[in-house]
C-alpha positions, 0 to 999 in steps of 0.5 A, spaced: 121 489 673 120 483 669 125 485 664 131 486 670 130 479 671 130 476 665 137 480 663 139 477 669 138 470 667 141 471 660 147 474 664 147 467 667 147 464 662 152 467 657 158 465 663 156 459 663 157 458 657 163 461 656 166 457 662 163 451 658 168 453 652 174 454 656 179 449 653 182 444 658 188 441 659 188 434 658 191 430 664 197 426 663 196 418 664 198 415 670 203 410 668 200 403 667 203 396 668 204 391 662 199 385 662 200 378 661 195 375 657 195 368 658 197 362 654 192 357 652 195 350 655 191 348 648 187 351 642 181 349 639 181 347 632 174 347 627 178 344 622 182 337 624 189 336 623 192 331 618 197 328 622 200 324 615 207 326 615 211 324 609 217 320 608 221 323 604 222 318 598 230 317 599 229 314 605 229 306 605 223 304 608 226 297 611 233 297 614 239 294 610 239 288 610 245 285 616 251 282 612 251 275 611 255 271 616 261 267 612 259 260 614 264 255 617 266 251 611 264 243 612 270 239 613 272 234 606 272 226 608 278 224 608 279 221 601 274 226 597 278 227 591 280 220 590 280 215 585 281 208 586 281 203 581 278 196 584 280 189 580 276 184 582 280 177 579 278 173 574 271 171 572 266 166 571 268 164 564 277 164 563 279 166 557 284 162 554 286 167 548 293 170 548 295 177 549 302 181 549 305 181 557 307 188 556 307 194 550 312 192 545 313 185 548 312 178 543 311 174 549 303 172 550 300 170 555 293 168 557 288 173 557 284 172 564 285 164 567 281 161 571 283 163 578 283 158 584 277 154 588 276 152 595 278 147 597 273 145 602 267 150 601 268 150 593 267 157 592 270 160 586 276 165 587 273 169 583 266 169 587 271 171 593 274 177 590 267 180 587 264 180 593 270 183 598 270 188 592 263 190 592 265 191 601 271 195 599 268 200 595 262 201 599 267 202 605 271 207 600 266 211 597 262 212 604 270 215 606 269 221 599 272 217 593 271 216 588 271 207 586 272 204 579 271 197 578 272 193 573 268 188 572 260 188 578 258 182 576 262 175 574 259 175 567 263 179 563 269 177 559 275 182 561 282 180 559 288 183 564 291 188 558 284 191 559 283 190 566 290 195 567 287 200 560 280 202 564 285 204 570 289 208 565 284 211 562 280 213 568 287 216 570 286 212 578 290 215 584 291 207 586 289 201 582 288 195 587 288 188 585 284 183 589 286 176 588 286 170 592 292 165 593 292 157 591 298 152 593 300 145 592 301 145 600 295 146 602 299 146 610 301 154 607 297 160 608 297 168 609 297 174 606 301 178 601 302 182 595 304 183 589 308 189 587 311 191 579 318 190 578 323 196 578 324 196 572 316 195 570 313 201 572 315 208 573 311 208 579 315 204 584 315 208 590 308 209 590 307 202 589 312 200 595 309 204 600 301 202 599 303 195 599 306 196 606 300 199 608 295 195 606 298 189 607 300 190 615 292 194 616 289 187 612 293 182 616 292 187 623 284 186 621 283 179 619 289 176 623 292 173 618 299 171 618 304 174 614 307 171 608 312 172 603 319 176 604 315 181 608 309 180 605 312 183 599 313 180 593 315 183 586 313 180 579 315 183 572 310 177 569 303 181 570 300 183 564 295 187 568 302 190 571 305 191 565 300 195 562 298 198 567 300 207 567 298 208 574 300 206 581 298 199 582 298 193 586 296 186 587 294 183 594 293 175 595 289 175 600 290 168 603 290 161 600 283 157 599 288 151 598 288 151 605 282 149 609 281 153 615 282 159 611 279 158 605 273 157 610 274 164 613 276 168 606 269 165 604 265 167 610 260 174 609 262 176 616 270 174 615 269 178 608 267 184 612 274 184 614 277 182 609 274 189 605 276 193 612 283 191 612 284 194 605 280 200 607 284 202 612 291 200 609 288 205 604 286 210 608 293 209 611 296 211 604 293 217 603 292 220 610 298 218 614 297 222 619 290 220 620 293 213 623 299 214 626 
């Protein structure tokens, strides 16, 4: 009875084991969906980030410069480039020694007189001329000349022949002689000038037109009257014209043998005048249109 049962439970077991290695059918995967991983806003690094970025070496690190404004040329004063030759008249000590009037001339004269007094001020001529000389060129410079004078102080000796030589050699646009007049009459007064003959100068035109300038603004600023042929008068017997290469001109500017003039010629604030008549009679000159 035993033995039955125990081959029955064997039987048992052997179908079930066979069971057991019966292969299976693998079942086929249902479909799946994609997965969306999902993006990180930010990522944690352990090792910092070296934000230095470089510059590349042929990059300029400063901008170009800005290009440089053409700046507004600054306007010339009206006689820059000018030069003018004062000759204040005689001086302290005259000269009585004579001197050829002109090249190649054997007529002498002397080479620098005494010159006028005041009849009522006794001031000398000489003093007179200096000192409008030394208010003219002051007046010329400020204006962009260039002023010669022949003589800054009345302690010198010059004669009229060296006078004119200092004009040659500077080579001056205009050359000015300041002289005052005297005369036996003593009822006589004015201004005028004294301009080289025709045929003493190969500057005669240019002679003309700057004595007609300066005589008109110097009697327009000084109100003096106006002597002599329309105040022009021409001398071939000037050693300081004769020697003279440049335009040159003389004027008188009035007559210390005339009492109430010589008053005024001698006067420092009427002298004033006297310089800004000539200035202006320069200026008128060498820039017409300025004073028309």
């Amino acid at each position: 009875m035993k033995r039955l049962v125990l081959v029955l439970l064997l039987s048992a077991l052997l179908l079930g084991c066979a069971g057991f290695l019966t292969p299976e059918i693998e079942p086929t995967p249902a479909p799946t969906e994609p997965v969306s991983t999902p993006v990180e806003e930010s990522v944690a690094f352990s090792t910092p980030i070296d934000e230095t970025v470089a510059v590349p070496t042929d990059v300029p690190l400063t901008p170009p410069p800005l290009p440089t404004p053409t700046p507004t040329p600054t306007p010339q004063p009206p006689l820059y480039g000018i030069k003018i030759g004062i000759d204040p008249g005689h001086q302290a000590r005259p000269n009585f020694a004579t001197e050829p009037i002109a090249p190649q001339s054997e007529t002498q004269q002397v080479k620098c007189s005494a010159g006028t007094v005041g009849i009522a001020s006794g001031v000398a001529e000489y003093e007179v001329n200096l000192r409008v000389a030394l208010k003219l060129a002051a007046l010329l410079e400020a204006q962009g000349a260039t002023v010669v004078l022949t003589r800054t102080s009345n302690d010198v000796n010059l004669s009229e022949r060296e006078r004119a030589e200092i004009m040659n050699e500077n080579e001056v646009d205009l050359a000015i002689r300041l002289h005052c007049n005297g005369a036996d009459d003593t009822r006589i007064r004015g201004a005028f000038m004294l301009v080289p003959a025709r045929e003493c100068t190969a500057t005669f035109s240019e002679n003309v037109r700057a004595a007609q300038a300066i005589i008109e603004s110097y009697c327009a600023a000084t109100d003096l009257p106006l002597r002599k042929n329309n105040g022009i008068t021409y001398r071939d017997d000037q050693t300081g014209f004769n020697w003279c290469t440049r335009p040159v001109i003389c004027i008188e500017m009035g007559h210390l043998s005339n009492e109430s003039e010589d008053l005024l010629l001698t006067n420092d604030a009427f002298q004033d005048k006297m310089a800004l008549g000539i200035y202006l009679g320069i200026l008128g000159y060498f820039q017409p249109e300025r004073t028309e």
